[in-house]
mmCIF file of the N, C-alpha and C atoms, coordinates in Angstrom:
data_MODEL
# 
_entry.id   MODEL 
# 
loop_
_atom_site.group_PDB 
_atom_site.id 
_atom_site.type_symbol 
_atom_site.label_atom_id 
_atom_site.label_alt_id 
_atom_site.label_comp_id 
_atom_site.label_asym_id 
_atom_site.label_entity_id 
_atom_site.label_seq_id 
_atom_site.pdbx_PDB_ins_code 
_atom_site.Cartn_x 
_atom_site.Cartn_y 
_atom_site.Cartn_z 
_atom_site.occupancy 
_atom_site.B_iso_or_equiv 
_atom_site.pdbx_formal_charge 
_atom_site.auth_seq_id 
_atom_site.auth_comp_id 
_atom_site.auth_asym_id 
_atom_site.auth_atom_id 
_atom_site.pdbx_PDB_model_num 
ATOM 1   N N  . UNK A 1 1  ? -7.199  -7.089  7.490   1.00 0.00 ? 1  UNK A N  1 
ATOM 2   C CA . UNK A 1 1  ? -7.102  -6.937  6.046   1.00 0.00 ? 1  UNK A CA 1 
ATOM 3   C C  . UNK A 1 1  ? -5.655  -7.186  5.621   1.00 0.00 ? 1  UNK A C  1 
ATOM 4   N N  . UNK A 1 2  ? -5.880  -7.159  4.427   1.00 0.00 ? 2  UNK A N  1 
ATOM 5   C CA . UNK A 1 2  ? -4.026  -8.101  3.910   1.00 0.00 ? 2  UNK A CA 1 
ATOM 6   C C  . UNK A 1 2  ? -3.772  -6.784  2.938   1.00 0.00 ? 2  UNK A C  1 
ATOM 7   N N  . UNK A 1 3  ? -2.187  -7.170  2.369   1.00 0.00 ? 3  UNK A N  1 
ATOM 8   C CA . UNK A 1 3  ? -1.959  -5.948  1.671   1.00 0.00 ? 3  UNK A CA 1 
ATOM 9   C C  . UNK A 1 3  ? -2.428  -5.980  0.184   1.00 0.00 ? 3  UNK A C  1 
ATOM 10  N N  . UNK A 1 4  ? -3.711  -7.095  0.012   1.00 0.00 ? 4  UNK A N  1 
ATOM 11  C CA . UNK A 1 4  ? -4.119  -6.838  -1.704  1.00 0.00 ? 4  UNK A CA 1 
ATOM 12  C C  . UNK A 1 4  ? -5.284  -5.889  -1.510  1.00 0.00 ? 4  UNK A C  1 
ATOM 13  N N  . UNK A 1 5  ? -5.014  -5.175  -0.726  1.00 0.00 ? 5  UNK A N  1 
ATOM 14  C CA . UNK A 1 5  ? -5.923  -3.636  -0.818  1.00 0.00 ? 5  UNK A CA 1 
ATOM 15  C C  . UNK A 1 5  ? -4.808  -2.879  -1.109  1.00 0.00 ? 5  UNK A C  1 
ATOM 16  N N  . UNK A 1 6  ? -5.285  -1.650  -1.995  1.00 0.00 ? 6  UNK A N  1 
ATOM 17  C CA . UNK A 1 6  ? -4.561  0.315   -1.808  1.00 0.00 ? 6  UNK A CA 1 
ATOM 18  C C  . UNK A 1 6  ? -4.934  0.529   -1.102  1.00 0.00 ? 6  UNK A C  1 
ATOM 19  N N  . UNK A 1 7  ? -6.570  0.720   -0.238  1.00 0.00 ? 7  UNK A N  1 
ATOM 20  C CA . UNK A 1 7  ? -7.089  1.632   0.859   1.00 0.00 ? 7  UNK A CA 1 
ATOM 21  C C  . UNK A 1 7  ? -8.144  0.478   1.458   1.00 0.00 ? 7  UNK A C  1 
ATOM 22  N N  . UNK A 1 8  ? -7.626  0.918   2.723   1.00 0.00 ? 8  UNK A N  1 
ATOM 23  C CA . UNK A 1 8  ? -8.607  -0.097  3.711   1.00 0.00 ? 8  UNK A CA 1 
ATOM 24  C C  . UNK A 1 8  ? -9.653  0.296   3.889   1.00 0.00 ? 8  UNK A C  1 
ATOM 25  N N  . UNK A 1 9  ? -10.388 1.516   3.244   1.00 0.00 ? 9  UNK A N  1 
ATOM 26  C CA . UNK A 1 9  ? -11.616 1.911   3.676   1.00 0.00 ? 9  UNK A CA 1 
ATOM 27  C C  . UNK A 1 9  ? -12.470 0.967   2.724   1.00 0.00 ? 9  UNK A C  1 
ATOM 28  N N  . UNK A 1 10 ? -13.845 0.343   2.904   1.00 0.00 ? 10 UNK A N  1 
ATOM 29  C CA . UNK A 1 10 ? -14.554 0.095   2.580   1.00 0.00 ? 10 UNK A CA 1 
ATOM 30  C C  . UNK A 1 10 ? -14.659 0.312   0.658   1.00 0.00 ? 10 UNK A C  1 
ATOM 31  N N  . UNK A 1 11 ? -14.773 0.068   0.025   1.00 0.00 ? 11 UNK A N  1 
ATOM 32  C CA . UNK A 1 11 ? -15.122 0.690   -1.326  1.00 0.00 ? 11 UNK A CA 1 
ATOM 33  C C  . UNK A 1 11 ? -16.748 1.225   -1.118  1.00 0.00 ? 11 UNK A C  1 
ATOM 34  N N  . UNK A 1 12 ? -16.872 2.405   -1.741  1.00 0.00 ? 12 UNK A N  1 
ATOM 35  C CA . UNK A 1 12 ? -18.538 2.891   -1.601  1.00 0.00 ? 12 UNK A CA 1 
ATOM 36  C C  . UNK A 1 12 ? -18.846 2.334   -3.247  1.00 0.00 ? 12 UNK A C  1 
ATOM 37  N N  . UNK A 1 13 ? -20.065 1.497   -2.702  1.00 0.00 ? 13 UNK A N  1 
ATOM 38  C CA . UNK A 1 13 ? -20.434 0.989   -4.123  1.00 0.00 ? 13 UNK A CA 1 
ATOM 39  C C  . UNK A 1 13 ? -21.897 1.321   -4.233  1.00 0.00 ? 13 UNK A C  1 
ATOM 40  N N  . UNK A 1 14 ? -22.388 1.155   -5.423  1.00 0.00 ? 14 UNK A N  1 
ATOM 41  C CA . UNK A 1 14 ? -24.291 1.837   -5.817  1.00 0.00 ? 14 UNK A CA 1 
ATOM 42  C C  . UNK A 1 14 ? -24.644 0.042   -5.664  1.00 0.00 ? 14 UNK A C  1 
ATOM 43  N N  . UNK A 1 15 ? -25.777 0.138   -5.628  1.00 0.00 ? 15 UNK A N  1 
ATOM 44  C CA . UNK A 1 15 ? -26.589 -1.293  -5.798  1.00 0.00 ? 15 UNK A CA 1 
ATOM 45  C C  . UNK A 1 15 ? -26.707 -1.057  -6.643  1.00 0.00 ? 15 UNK A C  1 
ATOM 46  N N  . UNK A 1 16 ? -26.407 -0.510  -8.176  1.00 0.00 ? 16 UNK A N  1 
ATOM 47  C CA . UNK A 1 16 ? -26.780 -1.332  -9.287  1.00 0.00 ? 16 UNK A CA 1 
ATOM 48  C C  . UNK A 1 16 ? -26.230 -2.717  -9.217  1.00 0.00 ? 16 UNK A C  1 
ATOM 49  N N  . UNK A 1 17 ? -24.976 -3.110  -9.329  1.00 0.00 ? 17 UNK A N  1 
ATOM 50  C CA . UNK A 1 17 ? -24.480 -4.166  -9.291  1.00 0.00 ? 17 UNK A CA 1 
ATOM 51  C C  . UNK A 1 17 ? -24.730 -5.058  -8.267  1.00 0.00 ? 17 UNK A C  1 
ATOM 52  N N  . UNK A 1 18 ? -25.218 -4.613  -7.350  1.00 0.00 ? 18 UNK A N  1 
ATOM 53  C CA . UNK A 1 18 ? -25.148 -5.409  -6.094  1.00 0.00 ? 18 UNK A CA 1 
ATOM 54  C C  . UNK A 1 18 ? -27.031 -5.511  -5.453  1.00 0.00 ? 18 UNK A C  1 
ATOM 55  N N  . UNK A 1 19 ? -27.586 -5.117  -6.705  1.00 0.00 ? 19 UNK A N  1 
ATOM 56  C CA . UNK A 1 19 ? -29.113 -5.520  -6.751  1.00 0.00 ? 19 UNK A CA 1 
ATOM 57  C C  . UNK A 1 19 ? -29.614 -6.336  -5.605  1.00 0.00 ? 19 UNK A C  1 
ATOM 58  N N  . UNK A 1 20 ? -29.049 -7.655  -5.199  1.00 0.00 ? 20 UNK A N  1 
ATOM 59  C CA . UNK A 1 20 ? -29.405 -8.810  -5.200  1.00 0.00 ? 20 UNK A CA 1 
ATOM 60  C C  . UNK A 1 20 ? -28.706 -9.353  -3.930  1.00 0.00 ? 20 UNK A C  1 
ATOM 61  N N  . UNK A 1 21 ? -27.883 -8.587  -3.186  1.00 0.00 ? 21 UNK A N  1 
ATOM 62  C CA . UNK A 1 21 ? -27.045 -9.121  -2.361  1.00 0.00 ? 21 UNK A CA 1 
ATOM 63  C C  . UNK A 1 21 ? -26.853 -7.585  -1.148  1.00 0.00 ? 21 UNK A C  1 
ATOM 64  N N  . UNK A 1 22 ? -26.846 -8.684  0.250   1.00 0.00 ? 22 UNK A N  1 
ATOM 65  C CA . UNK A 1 22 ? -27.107 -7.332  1.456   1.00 0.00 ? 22 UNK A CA 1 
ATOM 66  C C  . UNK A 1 22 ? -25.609 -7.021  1.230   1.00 0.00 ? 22 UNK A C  1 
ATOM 67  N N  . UNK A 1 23 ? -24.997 -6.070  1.147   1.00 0.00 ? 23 UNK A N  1 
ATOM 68  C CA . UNK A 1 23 ? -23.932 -5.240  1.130   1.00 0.00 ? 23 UNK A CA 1 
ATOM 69  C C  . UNK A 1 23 ? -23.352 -5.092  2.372   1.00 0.00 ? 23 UNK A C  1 
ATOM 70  N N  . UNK A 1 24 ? -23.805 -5.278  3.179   1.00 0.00 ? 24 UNK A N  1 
ATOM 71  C CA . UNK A 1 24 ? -23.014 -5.287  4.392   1.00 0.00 ? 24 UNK A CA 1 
ATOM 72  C C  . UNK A 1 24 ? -22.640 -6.140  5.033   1.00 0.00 ? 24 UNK A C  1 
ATOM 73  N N  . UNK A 1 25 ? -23.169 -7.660  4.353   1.00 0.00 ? 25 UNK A N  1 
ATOM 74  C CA . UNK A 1 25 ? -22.430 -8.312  4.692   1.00 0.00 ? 25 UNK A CA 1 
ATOM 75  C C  . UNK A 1 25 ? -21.337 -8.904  3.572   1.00 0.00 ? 25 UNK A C  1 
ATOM 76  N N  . UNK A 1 26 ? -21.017 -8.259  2.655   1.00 0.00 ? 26 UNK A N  1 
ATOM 77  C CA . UNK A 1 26 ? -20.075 -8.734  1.521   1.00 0.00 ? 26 UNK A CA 1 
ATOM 78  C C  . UNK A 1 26 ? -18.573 -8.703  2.081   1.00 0.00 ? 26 UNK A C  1 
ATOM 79  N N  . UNK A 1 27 ? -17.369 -10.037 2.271   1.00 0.00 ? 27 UNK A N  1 
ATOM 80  C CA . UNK A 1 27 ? -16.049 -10.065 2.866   1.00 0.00 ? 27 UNK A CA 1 
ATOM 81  C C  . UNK A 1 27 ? -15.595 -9.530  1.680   1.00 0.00 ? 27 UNK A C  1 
ATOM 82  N N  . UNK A 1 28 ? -15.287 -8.455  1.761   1.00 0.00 ? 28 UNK A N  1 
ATOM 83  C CA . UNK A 1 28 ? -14.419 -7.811  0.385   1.00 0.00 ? 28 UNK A CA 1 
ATOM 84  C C  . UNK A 1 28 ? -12.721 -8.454  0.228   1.00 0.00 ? 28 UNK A C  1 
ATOM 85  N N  . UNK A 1 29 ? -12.099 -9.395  1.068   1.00 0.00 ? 29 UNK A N  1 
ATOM 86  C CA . UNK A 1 29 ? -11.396 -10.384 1.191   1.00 0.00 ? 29 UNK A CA 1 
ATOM 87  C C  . UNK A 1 29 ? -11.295 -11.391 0.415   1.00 0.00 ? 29 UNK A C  1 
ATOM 88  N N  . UNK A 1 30 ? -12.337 -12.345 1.237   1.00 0.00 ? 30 UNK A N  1 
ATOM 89  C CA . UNK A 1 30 ? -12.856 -13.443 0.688   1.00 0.00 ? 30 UNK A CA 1 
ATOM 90  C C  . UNK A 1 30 ? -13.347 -13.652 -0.678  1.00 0.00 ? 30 UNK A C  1 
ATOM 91  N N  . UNK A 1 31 ? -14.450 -12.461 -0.602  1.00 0.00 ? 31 UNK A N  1 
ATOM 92  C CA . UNK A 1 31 ? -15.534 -12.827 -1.993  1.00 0.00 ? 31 UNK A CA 1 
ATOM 93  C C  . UNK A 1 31 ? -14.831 -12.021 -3.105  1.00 0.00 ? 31 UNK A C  1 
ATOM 94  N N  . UNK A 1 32 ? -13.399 -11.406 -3.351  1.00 0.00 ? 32 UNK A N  1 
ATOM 95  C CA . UNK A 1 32 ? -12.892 -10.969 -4.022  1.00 0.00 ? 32 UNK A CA 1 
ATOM 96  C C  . UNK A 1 32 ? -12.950 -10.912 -5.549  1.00 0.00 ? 32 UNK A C  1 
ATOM 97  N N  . UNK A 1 33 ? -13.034 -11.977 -6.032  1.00 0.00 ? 33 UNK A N  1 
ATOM 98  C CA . UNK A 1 33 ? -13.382 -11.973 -7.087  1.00 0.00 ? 33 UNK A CA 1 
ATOM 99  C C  . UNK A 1 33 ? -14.698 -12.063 -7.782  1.00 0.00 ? 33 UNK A C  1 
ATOM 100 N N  . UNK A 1 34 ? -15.722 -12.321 -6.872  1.00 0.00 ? 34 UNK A N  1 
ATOM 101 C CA . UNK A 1 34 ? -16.778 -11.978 -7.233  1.00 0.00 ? 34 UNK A CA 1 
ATOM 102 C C  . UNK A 1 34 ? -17.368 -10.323 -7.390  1.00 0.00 ? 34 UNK A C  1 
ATOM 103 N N  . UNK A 1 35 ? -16.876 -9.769  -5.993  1.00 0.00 ? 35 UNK A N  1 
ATOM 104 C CA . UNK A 1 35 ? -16.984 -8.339  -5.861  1.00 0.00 ? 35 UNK A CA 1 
ATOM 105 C C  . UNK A 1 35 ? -16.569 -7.421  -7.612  1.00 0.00 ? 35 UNK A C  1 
ATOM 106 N N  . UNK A 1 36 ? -15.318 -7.662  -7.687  1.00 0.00 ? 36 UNK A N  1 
ATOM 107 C CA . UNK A 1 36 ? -14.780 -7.398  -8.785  1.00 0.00 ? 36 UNK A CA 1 
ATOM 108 C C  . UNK A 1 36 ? -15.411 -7.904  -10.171 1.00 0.00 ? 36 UNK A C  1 
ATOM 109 N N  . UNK A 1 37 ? -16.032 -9.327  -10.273 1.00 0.00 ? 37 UNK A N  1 
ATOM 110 C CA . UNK A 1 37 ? -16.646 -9.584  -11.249 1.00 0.00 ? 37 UNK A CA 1 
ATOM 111 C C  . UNK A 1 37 ? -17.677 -8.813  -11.395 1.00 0.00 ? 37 UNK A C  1 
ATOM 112 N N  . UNK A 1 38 ? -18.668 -8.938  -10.391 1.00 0.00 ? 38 UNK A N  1 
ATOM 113 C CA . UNK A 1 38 ? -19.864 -8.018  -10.527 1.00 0.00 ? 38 UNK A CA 1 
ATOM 114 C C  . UNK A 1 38 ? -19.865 -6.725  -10.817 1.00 0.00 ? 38 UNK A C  1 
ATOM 115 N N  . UNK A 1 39 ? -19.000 -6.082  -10.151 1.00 0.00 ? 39 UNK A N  1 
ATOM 116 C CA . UNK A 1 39 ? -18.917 -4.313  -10.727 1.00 0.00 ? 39 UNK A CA 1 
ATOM 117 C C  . UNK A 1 39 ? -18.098 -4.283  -12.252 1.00 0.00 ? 39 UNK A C  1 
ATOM 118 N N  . UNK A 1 40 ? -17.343 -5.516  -12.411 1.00 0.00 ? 40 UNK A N  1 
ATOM 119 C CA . UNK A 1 40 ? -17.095 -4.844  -14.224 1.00 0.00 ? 40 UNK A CA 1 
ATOM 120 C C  . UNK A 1 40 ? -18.120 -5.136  -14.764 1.00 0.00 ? 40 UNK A C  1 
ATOM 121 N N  . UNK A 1 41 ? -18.909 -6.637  -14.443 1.00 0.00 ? 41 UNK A N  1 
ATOM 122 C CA . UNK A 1 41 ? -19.889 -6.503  -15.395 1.00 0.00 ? 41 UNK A CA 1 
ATOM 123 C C  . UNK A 1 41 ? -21.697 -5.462  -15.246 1.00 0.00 ? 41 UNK A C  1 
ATOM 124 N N  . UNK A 1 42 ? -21.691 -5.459  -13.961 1.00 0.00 ? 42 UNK A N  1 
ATOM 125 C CA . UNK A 1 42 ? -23.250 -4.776  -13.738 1.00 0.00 ? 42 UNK A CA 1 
ATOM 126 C C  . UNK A 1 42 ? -22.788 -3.308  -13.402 1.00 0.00 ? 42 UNK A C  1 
ATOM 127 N N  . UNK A 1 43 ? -21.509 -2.691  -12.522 1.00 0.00 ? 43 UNK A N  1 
ATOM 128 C CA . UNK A 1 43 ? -21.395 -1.542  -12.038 1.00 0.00 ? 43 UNK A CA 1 
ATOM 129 C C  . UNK A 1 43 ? -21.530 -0.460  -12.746 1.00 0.00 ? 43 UNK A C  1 
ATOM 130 N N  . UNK A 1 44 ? -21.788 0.952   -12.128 1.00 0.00 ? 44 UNK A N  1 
ATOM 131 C CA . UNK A 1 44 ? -21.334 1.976   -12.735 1.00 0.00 ? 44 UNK A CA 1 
ATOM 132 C C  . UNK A 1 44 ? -20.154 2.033   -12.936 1.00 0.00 ? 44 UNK A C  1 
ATOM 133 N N  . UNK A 1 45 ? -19.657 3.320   -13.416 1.00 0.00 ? 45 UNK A N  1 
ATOM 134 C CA . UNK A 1 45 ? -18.173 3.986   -14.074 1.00 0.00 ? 45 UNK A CA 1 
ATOM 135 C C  . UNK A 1 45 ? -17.560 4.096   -12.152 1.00 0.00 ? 45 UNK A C  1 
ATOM 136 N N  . UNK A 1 46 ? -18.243 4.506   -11.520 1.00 0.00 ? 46 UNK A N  1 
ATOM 137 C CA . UNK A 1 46 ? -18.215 5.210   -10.034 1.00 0.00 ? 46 UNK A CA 1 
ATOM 138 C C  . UNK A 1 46 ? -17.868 4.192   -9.333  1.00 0.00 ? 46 UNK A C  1 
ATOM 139 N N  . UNK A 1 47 ? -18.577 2.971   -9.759  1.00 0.00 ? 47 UNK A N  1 
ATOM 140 C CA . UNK A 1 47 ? -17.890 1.837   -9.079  1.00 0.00 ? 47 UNK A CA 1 
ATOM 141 C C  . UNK A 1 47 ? -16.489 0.711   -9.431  1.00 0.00 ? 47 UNK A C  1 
ATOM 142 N N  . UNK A 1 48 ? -16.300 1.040   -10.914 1.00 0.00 ? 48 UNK A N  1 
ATOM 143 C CA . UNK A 1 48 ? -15.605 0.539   -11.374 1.00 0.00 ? 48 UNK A CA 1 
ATOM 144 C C  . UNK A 1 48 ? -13.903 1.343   -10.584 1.00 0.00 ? 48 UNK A C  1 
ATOM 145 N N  . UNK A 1 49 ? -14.262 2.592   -10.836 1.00 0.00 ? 49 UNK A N  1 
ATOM 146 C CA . UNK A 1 49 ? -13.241 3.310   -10.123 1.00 0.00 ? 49 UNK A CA 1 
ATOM 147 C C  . UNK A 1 49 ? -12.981 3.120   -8.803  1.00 0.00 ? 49 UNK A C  1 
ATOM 148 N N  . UNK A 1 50 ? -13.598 2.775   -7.762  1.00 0.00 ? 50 UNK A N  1 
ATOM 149 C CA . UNK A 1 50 ? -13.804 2.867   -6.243  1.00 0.00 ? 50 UNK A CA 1 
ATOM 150 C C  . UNK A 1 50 ? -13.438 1.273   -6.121  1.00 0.00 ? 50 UNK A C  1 
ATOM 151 N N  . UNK A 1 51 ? -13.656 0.640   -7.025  1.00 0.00 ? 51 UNK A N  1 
ATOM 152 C CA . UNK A 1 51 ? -12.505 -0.952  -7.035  1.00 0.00 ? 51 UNK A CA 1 
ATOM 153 C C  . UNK A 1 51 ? -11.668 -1.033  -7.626  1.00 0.00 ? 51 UNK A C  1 
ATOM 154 N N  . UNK A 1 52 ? -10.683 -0.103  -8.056  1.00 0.00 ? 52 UNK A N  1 
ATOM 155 C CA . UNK A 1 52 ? -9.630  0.091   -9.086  1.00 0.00 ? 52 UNK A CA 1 
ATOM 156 C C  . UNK A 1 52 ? -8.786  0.553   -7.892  1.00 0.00 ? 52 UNK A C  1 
ATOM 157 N N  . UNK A 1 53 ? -9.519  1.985   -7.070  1.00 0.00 ? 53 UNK A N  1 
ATOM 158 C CA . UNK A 1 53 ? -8.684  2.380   -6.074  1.00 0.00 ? 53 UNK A CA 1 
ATOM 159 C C  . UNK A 1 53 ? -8.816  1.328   -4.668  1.00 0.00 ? 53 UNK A C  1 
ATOM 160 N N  . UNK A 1 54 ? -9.552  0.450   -4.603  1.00 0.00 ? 54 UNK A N  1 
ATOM 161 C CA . UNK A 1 54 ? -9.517  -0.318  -3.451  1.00 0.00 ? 54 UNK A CA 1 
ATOM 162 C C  . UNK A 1 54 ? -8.458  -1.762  -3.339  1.00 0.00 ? 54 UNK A C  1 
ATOM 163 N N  . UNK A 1 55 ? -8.713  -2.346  -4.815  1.00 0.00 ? 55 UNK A N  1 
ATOM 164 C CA . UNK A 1 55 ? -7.758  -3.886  -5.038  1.00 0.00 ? 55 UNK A CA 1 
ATOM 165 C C  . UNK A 1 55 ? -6.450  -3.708  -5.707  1.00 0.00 ? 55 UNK A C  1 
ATOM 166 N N  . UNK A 1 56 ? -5.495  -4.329  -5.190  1.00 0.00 ? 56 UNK A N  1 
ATOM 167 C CA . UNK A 1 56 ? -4.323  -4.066  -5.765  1.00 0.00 ? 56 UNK A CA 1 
ATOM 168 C C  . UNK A 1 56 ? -4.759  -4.969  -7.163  1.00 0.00 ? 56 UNK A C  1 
ATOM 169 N N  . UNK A 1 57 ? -3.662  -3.986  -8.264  1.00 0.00 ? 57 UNK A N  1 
ATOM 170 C CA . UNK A 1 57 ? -3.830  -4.271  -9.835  1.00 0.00 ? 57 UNK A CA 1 
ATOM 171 C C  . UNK A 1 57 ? -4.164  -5.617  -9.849  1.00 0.00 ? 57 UNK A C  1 
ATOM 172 N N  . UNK A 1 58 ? -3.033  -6.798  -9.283  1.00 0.00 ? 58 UNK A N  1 
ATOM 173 C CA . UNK A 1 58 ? -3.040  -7.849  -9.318  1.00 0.00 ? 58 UNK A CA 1 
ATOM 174 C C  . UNK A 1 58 ? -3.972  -8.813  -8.887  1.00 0.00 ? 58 UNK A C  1 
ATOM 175 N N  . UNK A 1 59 ? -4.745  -8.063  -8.029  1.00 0.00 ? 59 UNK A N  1 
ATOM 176 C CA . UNK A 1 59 ? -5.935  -9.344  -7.951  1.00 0.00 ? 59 UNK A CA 1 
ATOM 177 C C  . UNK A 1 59 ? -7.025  -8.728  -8.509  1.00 0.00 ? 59 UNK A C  1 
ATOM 178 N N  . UNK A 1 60 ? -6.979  -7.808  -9.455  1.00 0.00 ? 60 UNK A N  1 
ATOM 179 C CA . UNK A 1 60 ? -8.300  -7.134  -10.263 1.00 0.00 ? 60 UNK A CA 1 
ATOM 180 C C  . UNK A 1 60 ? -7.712  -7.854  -11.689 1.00 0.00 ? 60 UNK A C  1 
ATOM 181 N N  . UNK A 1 61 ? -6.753  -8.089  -11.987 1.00 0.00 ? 61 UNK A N  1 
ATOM 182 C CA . UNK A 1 61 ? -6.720  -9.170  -13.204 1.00 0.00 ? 61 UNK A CA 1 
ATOM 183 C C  . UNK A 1 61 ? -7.210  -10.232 -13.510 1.00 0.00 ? 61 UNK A C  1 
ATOM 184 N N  . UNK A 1 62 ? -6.091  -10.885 -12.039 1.00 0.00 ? 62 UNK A N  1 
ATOM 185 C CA . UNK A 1 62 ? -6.363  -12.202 -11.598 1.00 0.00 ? 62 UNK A CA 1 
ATOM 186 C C  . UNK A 1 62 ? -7.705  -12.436 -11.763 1.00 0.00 ? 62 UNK A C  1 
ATOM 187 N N  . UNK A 1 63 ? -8.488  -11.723 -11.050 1.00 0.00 ? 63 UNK A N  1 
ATOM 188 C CA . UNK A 1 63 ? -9.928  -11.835 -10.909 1.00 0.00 ? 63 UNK A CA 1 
ATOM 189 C C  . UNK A 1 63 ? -10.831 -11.801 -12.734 1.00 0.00 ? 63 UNK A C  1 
ATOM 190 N N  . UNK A 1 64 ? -10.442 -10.758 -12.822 1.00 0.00 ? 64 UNK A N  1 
ATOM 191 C CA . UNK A 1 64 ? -11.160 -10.978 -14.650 1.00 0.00 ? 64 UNK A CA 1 
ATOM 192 C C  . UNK A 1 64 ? -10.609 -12.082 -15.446 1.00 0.00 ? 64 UNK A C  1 
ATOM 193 N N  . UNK A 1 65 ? -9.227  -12.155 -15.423 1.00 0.00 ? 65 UNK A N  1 
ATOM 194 C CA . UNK A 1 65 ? -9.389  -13.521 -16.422 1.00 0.00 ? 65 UNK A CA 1 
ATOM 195 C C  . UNK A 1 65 ? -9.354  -14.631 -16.006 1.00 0.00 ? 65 UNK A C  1 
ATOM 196 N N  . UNK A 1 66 ? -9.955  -15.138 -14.786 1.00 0.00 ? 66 UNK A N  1 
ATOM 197 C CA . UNK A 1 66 ? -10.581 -16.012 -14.145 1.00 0.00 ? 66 UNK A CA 1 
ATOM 198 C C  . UNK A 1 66 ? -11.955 -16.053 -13.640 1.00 0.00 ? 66 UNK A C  1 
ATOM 199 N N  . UNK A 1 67 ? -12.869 -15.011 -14.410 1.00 0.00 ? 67 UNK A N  1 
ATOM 200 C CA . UNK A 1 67 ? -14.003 -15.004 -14.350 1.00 0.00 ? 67 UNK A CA 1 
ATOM 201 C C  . UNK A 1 67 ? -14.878 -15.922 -15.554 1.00 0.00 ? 67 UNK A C  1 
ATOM 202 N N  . UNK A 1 68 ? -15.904 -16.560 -15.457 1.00 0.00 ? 68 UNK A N  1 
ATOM 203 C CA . UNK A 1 68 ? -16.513 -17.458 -16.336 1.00 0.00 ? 68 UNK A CA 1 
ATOM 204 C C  . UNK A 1 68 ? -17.371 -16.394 -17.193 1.00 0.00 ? 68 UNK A C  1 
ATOM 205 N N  . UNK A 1 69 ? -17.653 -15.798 -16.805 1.00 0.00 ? 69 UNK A N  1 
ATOM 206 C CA . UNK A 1 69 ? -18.945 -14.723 -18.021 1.00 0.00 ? 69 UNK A CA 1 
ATOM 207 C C  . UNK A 1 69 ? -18.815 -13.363 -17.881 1.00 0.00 ? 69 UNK A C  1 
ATOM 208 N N  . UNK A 1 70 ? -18.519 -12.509 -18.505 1.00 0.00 ? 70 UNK A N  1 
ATOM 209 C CA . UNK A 1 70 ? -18.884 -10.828 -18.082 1.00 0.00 ? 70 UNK A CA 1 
ATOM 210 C C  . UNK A 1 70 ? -19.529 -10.275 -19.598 1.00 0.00 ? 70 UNK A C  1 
ATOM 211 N N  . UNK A 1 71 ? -20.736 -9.437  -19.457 1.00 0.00 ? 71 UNK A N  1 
ATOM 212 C CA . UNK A 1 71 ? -21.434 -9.553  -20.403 1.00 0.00 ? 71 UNK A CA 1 
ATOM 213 C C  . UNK A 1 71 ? -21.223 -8.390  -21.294 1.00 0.00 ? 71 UNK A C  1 
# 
């Protein structure tokens, strides 16, 4: 893992947002900005927080205003 994490533990997330996709295999790395897209737009409050404390500020920006749709 690189240092655009706060905490290397896993983020605990609900499948609301993640309906649609096996969770265990999600690269919270890689798929970064998707991860982050999906919980602002589908997540709970619980998850929004648990990726606030997981991504450093800067790639939770990066990531929203380089997202194409959040509803």
């Amino acid at each position: 893992m690189t240092e655009e994490y706060k905490n290397m533990e896993k983020p605990t997330l609900s499948k609301q947002a993640f309906w649609d996709v096996d969770m265990d295999s999600i690269d919270y790395q890689k798929n970064a900005r998707f991860v982050i897209s999906k919980v602002f737009d589908r997540g709970s409050l619980d998850d929004v927080i648990s990726i606030l404390n997981f991504y450093q500020d800067e790639i939770i920006k990066s990531s929203l205003l380089n997202v194409r749709y959040l509803s």
